[in-house]
py3Dmol code that shows the C-alpha trace and the ligand (Angstrom):
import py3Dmol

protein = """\
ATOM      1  CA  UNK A   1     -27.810  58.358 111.651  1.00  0.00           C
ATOM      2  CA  UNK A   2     -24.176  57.111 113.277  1.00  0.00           C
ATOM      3  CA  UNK A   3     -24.917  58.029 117.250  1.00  0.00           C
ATOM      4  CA  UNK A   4     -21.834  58.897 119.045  1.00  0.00           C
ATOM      5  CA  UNK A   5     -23.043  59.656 122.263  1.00  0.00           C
ATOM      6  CA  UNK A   6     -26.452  58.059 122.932  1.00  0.00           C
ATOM      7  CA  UNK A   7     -27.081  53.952 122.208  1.00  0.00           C
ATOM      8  CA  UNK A   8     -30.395  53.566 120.731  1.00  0.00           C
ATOM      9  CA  UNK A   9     -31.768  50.055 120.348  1.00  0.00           C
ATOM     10  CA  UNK A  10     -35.717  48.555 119.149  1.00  0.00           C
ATOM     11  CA  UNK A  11     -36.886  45.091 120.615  1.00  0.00           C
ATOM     12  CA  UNK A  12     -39.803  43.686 121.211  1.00  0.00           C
ATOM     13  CA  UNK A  13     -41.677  46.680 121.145  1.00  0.00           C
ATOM     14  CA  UNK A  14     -39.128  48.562 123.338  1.00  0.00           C
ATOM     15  CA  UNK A  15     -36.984  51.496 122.758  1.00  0.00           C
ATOM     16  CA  UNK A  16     -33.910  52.282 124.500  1.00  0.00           C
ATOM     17  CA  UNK A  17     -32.157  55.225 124.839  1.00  0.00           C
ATOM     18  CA  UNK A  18     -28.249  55.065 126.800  1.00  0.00           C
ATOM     19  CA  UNK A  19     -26.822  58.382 127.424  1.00  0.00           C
ATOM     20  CA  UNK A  20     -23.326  57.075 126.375  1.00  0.00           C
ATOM     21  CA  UNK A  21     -20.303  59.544 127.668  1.00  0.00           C
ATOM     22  CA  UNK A  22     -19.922  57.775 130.542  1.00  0.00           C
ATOM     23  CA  UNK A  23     -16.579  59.342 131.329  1.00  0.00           C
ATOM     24  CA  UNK A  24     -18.146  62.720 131.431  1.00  0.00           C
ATOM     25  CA  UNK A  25     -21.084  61.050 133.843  1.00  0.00           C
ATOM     26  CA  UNK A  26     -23.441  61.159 130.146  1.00  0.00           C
ATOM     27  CA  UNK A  27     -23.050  65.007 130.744  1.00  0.00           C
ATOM     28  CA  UNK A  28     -25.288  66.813 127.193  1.00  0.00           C
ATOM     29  CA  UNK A  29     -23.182  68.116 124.451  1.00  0.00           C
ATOM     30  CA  UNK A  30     -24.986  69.635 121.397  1.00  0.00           C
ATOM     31  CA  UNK A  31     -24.108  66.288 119.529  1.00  0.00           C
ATOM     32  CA  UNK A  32     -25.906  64.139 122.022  1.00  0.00           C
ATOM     33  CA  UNK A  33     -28.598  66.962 121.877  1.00  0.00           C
ATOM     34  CA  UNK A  34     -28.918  66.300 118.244  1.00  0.00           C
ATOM     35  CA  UNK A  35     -29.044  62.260 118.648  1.00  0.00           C
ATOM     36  CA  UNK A  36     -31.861  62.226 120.845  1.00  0.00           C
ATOM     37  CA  UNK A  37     -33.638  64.491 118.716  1.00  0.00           C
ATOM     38  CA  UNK A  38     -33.219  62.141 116.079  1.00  0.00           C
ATOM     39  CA  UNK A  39     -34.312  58.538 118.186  1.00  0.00           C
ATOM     40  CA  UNK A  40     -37.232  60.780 119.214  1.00  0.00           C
ATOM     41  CA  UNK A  41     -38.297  61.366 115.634  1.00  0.00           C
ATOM     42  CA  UNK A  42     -37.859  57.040 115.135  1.00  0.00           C
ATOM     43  CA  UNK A  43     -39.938  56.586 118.397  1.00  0.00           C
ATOM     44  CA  UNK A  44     -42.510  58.759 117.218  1.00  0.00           C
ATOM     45  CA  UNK A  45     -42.664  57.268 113.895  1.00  0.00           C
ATOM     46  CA  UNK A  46     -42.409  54.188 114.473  1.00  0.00           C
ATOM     47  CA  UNK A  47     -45.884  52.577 115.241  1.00  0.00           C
ATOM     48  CA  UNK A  48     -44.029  48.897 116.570  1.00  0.00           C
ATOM     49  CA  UNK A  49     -42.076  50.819 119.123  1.00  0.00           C
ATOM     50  CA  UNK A  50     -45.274  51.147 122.315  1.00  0.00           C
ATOM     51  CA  UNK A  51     -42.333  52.190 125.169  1.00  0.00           C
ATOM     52  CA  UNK A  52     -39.220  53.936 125.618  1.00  0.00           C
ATOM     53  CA  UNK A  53     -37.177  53.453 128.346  1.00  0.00           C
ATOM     54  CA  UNK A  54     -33.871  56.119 129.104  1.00  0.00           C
ATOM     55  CA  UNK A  55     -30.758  54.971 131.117  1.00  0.00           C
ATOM     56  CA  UNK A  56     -26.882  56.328 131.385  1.00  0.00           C
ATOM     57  CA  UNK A  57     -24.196  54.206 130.651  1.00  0.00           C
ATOM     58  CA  UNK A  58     -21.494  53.641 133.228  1.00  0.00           C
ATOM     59  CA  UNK A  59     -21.751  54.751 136.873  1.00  0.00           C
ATOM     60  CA  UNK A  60     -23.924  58.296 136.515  1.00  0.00           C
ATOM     61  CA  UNK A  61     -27.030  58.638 134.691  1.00  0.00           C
ATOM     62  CA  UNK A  62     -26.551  62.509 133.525  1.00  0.00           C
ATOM     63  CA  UNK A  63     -24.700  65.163 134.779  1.00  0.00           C
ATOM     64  CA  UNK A  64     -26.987  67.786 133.425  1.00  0.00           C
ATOM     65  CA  UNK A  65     -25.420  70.502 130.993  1.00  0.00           C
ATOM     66  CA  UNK A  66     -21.613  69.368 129.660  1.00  0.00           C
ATOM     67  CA  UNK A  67     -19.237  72.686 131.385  1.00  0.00           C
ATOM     68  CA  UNK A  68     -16.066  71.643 130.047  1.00  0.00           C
ATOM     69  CA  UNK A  69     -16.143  74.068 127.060  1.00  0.00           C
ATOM     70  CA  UNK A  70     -17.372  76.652 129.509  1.00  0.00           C
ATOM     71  CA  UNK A  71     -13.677  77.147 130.698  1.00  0.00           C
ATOM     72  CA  UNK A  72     -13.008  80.697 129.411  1.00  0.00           C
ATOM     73  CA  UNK A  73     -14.600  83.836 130.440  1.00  0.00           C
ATOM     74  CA  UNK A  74     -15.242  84.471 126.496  1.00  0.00           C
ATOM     75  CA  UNK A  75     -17.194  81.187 126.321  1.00  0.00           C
ATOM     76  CA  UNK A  76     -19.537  81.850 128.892  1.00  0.00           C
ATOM     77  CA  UNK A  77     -19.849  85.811 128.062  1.00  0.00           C
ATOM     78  CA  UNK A  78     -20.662  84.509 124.645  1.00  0.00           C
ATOM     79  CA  UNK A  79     -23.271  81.808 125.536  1.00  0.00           C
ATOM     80  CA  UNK A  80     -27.253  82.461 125.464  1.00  0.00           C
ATOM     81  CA  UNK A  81     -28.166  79.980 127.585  1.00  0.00           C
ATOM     82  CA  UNK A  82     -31.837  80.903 126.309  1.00  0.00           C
ATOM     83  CA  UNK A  83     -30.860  79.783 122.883  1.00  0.00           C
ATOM     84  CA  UNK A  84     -29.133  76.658 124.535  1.00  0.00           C
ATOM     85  CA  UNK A  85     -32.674  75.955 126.218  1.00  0.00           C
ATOM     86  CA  UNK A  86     -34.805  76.662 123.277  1.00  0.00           C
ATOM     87  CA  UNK A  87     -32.667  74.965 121.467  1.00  0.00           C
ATOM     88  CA  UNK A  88     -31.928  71.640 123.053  1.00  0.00           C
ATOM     89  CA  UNK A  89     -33.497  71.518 126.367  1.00  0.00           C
ATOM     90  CA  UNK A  90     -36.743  73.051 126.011  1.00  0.00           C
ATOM     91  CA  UNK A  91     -37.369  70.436 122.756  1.00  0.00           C
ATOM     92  CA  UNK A  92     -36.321  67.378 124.516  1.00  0.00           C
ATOM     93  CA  UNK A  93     -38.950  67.930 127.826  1.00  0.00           C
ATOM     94  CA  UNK A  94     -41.899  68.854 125.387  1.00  0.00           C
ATOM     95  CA  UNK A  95     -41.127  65.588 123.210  1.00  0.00           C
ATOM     96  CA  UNK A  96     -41.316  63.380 126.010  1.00  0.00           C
ATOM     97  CA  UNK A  97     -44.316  64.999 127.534  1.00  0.00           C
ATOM     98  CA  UNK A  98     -45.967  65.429 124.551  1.00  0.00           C
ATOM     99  CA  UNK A  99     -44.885  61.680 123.590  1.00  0.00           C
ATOM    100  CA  UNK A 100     -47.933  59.614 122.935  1.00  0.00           C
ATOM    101  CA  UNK A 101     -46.087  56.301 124.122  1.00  0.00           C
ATOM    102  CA  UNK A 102     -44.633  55.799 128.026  1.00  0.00           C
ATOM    103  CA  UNK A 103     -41.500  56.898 129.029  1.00  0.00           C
ATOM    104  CA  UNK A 104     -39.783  54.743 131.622  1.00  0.00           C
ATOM    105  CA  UNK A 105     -36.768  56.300 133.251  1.00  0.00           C
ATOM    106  CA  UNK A 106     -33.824  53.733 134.980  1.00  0.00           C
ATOM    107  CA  UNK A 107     -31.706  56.392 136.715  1.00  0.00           C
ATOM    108  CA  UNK A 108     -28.589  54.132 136.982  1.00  0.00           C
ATOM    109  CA  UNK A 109     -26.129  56.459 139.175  1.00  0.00           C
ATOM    110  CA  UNK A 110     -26.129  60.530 139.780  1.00  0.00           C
ATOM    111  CA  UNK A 111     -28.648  62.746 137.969  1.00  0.00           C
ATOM    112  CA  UNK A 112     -27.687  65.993 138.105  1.00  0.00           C
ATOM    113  CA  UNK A 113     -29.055  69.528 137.146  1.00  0.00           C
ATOM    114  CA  UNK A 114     -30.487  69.239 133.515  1.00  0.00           C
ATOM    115  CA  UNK A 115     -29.857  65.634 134.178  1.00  0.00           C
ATOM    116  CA  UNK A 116     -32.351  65.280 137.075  1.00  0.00           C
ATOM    117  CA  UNK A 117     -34.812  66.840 135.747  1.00  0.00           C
ATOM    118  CA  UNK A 118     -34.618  64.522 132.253  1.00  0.00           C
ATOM    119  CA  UNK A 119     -35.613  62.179 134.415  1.00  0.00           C
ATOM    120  CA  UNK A 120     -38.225  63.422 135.995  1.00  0.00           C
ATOM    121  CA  UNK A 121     -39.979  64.276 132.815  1.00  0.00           C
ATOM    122  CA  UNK A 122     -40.585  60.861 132.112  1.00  0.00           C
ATOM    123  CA  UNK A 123     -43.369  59.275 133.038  1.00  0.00           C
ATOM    124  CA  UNK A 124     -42.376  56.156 135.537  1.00  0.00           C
ATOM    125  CA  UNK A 125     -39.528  56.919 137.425  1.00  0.00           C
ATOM    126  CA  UNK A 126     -37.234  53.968 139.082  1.00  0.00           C
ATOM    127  CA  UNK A 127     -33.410  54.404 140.470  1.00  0.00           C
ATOM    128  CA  UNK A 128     -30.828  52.506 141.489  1.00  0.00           C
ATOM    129  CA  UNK A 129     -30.475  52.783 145.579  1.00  0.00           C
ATOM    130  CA  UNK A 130     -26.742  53.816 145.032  1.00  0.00           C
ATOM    131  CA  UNK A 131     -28.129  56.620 142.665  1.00  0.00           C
ATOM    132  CA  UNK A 132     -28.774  60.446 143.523  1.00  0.00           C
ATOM    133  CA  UNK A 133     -30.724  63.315 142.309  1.00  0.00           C
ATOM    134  CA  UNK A 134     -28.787  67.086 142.366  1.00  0.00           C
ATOM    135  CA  UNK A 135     -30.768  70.589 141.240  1.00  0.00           C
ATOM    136  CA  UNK A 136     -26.901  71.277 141.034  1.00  0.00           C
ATOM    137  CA  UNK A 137     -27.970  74.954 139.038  1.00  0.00           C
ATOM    138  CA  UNK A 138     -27.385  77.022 141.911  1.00  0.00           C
ATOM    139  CA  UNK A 139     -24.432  75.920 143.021  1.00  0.00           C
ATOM    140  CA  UNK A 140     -22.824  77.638 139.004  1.00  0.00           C
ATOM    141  CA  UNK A 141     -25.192  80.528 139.476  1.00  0.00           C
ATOM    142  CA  UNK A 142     -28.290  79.018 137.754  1.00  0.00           C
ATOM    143  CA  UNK A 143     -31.698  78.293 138.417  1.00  0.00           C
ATOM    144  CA  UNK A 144     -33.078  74.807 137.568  1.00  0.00           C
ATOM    145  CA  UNK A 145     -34.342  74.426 133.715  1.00  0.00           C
ATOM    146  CA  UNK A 146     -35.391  71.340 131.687  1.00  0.00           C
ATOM    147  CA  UNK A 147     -38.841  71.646 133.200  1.00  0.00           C
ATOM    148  CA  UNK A 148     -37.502  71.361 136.864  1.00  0.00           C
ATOM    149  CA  UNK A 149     -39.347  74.457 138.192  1.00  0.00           C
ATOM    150  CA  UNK A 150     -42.327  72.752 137.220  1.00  0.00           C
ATOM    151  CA  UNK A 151     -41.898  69.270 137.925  1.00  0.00           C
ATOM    152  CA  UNK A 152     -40.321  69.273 141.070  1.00  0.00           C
ATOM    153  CA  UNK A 153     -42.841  71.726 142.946  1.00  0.00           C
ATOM    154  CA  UNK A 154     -45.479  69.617 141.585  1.00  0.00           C
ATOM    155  CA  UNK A 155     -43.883  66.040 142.539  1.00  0.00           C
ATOM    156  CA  UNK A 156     -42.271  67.168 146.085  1.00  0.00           C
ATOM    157  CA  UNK A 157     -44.556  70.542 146.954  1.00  0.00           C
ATOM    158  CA  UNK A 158     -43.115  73.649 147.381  1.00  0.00           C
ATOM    159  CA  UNK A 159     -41.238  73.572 150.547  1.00  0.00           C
ATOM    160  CA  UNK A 160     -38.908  70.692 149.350  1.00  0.00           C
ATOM    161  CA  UNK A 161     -38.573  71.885 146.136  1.00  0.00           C
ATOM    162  CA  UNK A 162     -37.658  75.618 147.146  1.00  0.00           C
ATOM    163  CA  UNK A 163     -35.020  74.084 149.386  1.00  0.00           C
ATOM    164  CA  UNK A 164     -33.776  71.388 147.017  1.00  0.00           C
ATOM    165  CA  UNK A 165     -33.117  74.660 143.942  1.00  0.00           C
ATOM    166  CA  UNK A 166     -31.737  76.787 146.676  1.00  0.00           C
ATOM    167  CA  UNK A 167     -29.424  74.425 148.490  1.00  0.00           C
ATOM    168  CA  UNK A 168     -28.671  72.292 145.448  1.00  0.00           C
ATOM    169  CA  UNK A 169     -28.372  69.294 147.825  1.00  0.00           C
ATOM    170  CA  UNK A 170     -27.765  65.591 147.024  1.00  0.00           C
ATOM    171  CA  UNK A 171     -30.815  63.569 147.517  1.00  0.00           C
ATOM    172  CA  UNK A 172     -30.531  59.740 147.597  1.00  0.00           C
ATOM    173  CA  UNK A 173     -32.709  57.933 145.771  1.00  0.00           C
ATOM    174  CA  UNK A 174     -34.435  56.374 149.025  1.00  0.00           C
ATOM    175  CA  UNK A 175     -35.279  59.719 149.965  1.00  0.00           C
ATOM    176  CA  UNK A 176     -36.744  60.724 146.540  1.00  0.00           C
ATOM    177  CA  UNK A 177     -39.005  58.012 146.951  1.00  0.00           C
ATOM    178  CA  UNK A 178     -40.285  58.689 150.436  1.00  0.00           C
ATOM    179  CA  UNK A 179     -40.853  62.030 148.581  1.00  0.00           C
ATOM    180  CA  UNK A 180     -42.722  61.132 145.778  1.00  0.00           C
ATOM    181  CA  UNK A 181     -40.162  62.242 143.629  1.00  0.00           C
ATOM    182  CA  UNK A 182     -40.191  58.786 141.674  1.00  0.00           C
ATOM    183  CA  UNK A 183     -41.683  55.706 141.592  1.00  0.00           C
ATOM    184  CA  UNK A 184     -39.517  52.827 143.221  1.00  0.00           C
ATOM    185  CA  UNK A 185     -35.974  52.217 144.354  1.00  0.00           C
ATOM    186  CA  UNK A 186     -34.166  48.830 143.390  1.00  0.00           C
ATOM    187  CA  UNK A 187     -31.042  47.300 144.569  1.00  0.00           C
ATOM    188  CA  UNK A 188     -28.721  48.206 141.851  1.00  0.00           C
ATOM    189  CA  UNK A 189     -28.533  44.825 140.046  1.00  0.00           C
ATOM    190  CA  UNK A 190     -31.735  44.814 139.909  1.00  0.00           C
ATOM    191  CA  UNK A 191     -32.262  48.365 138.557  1.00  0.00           C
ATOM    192  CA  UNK A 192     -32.107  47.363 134.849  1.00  0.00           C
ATOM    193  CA  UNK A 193     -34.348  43.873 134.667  1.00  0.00           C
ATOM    194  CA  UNK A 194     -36.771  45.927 136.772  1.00  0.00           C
ATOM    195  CA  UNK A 195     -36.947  48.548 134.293  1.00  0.00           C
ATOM    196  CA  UNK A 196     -36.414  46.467 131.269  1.00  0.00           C
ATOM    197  CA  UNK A 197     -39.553  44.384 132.655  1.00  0.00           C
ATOM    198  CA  UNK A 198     -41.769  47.368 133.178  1.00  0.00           C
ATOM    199  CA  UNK A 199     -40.660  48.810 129.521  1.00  0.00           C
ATOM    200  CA  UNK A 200     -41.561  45.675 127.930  1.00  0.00           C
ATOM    201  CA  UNK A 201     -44.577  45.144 130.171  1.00  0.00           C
ATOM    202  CA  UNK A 202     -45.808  48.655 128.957  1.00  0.00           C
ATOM    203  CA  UNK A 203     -45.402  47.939 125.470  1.00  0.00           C
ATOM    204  CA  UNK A 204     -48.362  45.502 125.249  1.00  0.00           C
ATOM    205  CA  UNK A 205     -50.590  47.307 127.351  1.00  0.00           C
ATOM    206  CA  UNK A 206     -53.274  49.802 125.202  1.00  0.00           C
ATOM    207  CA  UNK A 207     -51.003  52.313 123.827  1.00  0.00           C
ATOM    208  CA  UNK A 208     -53.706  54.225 122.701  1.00  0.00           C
ATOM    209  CA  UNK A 209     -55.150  54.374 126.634  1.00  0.00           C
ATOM    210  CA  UNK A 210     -51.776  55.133 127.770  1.00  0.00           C
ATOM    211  CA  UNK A 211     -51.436  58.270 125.457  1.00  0.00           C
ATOM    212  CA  UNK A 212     -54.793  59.397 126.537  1.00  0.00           C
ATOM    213  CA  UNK A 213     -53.727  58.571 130.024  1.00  0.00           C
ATOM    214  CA  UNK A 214     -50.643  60.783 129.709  1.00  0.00           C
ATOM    215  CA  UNK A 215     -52.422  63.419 127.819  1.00  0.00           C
ATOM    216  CA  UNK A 216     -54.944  63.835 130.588  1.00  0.00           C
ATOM    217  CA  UNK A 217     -52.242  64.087 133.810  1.00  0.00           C
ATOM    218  CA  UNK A 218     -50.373  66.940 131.295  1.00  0.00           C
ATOM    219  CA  UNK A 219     -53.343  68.702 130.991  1.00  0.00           C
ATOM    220  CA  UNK A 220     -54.568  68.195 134.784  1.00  0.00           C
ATOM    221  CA  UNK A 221     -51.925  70.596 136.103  1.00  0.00           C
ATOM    222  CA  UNK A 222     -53.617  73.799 134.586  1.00  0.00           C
ATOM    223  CA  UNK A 223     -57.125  72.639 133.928  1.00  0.00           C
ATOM    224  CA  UNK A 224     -60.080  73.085 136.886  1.00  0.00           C
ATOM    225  CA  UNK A 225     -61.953  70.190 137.724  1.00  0.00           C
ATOM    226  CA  UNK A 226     -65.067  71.320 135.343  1.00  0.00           C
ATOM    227  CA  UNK A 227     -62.261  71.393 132.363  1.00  0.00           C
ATOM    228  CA  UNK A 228     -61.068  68.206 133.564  1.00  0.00           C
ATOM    229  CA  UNK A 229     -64.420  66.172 133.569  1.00  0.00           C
ATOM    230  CA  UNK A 230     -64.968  67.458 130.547  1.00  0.00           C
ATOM    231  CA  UNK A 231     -61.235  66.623 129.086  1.00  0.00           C
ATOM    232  CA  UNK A 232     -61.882  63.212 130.832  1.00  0.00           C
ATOM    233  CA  UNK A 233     -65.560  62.372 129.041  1.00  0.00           C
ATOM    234  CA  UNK A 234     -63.667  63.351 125.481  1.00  0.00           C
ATOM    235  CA  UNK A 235     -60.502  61.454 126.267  1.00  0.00           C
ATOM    236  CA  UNK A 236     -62.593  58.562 127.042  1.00  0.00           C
ATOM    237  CA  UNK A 237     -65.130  59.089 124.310  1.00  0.00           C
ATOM    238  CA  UNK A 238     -61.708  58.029 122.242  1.00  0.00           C
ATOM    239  CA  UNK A 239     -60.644  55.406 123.942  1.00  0.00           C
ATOM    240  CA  UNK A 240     -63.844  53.625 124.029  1.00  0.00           C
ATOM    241  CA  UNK A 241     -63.995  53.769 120.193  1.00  0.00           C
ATOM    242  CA  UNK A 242     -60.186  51.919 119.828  1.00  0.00           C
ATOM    243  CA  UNK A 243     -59.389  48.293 118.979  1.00  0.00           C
ATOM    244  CA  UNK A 244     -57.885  47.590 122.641  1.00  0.00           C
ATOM    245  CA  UNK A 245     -61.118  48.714 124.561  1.00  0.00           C
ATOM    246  CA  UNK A 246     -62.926  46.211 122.887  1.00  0.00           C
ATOM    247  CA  UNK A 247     -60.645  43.735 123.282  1.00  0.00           C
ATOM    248  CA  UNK A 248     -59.757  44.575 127.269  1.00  0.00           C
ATOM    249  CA  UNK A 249     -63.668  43.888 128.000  1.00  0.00           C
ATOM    250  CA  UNK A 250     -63.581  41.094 125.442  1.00  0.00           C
ATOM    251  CA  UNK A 251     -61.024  39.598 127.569  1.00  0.00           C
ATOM    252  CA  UNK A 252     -62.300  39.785 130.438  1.00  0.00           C
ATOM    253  CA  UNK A 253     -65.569  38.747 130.424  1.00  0.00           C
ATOM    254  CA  UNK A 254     -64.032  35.434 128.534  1.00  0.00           C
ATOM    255  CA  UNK A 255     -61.391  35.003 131.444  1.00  0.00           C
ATOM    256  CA  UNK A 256     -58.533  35.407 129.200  1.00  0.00           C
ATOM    257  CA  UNK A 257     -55.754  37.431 129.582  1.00  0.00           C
ATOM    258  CA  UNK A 258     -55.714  40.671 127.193  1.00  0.00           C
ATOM    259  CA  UNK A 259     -53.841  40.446 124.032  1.00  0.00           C
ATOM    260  CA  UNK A 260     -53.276  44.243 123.205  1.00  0.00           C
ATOM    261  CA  UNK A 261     -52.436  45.310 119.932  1.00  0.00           C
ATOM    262  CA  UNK A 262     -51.970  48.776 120.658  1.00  0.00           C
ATOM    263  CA  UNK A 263     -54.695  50.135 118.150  1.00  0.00           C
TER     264      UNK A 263
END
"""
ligand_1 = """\
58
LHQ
C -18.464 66.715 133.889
C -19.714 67.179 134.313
C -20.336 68.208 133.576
C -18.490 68.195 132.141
C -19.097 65.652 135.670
N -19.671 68.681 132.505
N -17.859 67.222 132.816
C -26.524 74.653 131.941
C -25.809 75.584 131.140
C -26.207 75.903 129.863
C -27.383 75.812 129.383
C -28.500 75.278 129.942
O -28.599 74.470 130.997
C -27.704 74.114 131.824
C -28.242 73.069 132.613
C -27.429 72.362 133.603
O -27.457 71.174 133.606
S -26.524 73.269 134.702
C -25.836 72.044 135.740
C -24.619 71.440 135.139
N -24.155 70.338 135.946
C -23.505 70.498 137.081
O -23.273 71.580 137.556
C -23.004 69.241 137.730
C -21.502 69.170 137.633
N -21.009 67.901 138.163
C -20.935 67.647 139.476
O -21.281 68.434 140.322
C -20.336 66.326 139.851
O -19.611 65.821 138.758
C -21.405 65.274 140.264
C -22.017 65.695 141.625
C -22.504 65.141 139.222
C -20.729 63.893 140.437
O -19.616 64.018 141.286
P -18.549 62.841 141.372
O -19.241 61.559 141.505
O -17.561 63.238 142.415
O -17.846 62.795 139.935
P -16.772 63.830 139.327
O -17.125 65.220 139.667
O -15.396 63.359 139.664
O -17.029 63.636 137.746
C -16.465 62.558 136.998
C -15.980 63.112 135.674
O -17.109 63.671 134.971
C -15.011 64.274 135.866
O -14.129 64.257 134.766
P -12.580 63.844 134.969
O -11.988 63.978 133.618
O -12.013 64.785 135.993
O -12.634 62.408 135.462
C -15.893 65.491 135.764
O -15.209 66.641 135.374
C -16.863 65.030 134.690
N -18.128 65.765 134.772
N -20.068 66.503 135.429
N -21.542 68.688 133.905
"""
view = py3Dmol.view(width=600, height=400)
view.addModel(protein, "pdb")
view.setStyle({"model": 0}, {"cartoon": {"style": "trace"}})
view.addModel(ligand_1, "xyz")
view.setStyle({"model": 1}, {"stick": {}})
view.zoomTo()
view.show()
């Protein structure tokens, strides 16, 4: 597939994804909808690829939902924006949770409503200091969606988050670290190698682990601590039985650094 509005690129175990409309601040059309549907579908596929990591071409990383077709009362009497979530929105936060494989986010510039909360679906969070973070939904009558009711409560506790929907203020990306919204803030030229290096760091650590990892944080939020020790002791019961376990210990009772193969 010819992508229009999304760069997608494979190297050295790596996956990138560029939200590419930079003159619309990589705002999401259907079409760019469609194109990360279809990189997802290579990711998951592909066994070589072990880490994704998503970044916005230009000077904004996403600027949530594209409103420029919304001009006309007509357009936005005729819209179900519960189709549009179902749809487009709803898909793309399951596949990245449900990913088996890390998802690094490098939010480059503004994130903004839908756009924010792509990124903080992912599962390692770094921004640029010049970028910003917006649950921009109220201020056009919405509440936040792509998984931001959930996420955000759950990364920044209630009280910031119930202020952040209602006020729809701009957050820098300083601040959303003190938070514990995401992981790290980097000078902006340093924004990409940093991500680029944790990306291709991740994909030759035990993919299989990392999966498991991810699987047990997902299931953490809604599971008691008996269901958890119990999710743990199965999770683990699989990862001690792949390749990379044996080859972790290997390693380090030989004092040799790890070569895993992700098996
Ligand atoms: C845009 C957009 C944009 C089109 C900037 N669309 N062009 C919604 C509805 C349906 C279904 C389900 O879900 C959703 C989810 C959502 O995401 S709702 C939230 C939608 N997003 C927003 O409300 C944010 C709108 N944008 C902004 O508030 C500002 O652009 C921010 C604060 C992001 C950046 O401000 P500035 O840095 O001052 O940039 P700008 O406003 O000048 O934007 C630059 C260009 O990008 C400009 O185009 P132009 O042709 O005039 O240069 C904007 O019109 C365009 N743009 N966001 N969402």
């Amino acid at each position: 597939m010819d992508y229009q509005s999304i760069l997608f690129s494979v190297d050295e175990g790596v996956a990138t994804i560029t939200l590419n409309r930079p003159d619309k601040l990589n705002s999401f059309t259907d079409e760019m909808h469609g194109e990360l549907r279809d990189a997802f579908k290579t990711i998951a596929k592909d066994e070589t690829i072990r880490s994704v990591l998503i970044t916005g071409a230009g000077r904004g990383f996403c600027a949530g939902q594209d409103l420029s077709h919304l001009a006309s009362e007509e357009a936005r009497a005729e819209q179900d924006l519960g189709e549009t979530l179902d749809k487009n929105y709803n898909r793309l936060i399951r596949t990245i949770r449900s990913l088996p494989k890390p998802v690094v986010c490098a939010v480059n510039g503004v994130a903004a409503g839908a756009g924010a909360n792509l990124a903080l679906a992912c599962d390692i969070v770094l921004a640029a200091r010049s970028a910003s973070f917006i649950q921009a939904f109220c201020k056009i009558g919405l509440i936040p969606d792509a998984g931001g009711t959930w996420t955000l409560p759950r990364l920044v506790g209630s009280a910031r988050a119930l202020a952040l929907a209602m006020l729809g203020d701009k957050i820098s990306a300083e601040q959303a670290h003190d938070w514990g919204m995401i992981w790290k803030a980097f000078d902006d030229e340093t924004l990409m190698p940093e991500a680029q290096g944790m990306a291709l760091h991740l994909a030759t650590q035990p993919t299989q682990a990392l999966a498991l990892i991810k699987r047990a944080f997902n299931a953490s939020t809604s599971n008691t601590l008996d269901q958890q020790l119990d999710l743990e002791r199965d999770l683990q019961t699989i990862a001690g039985r792949t390749s990379d376990y044996h080859e972790g210990v290997d390693a380090f009772l030989n004092k040799r650094p790890a070569e895993f193969s992700g098996k």
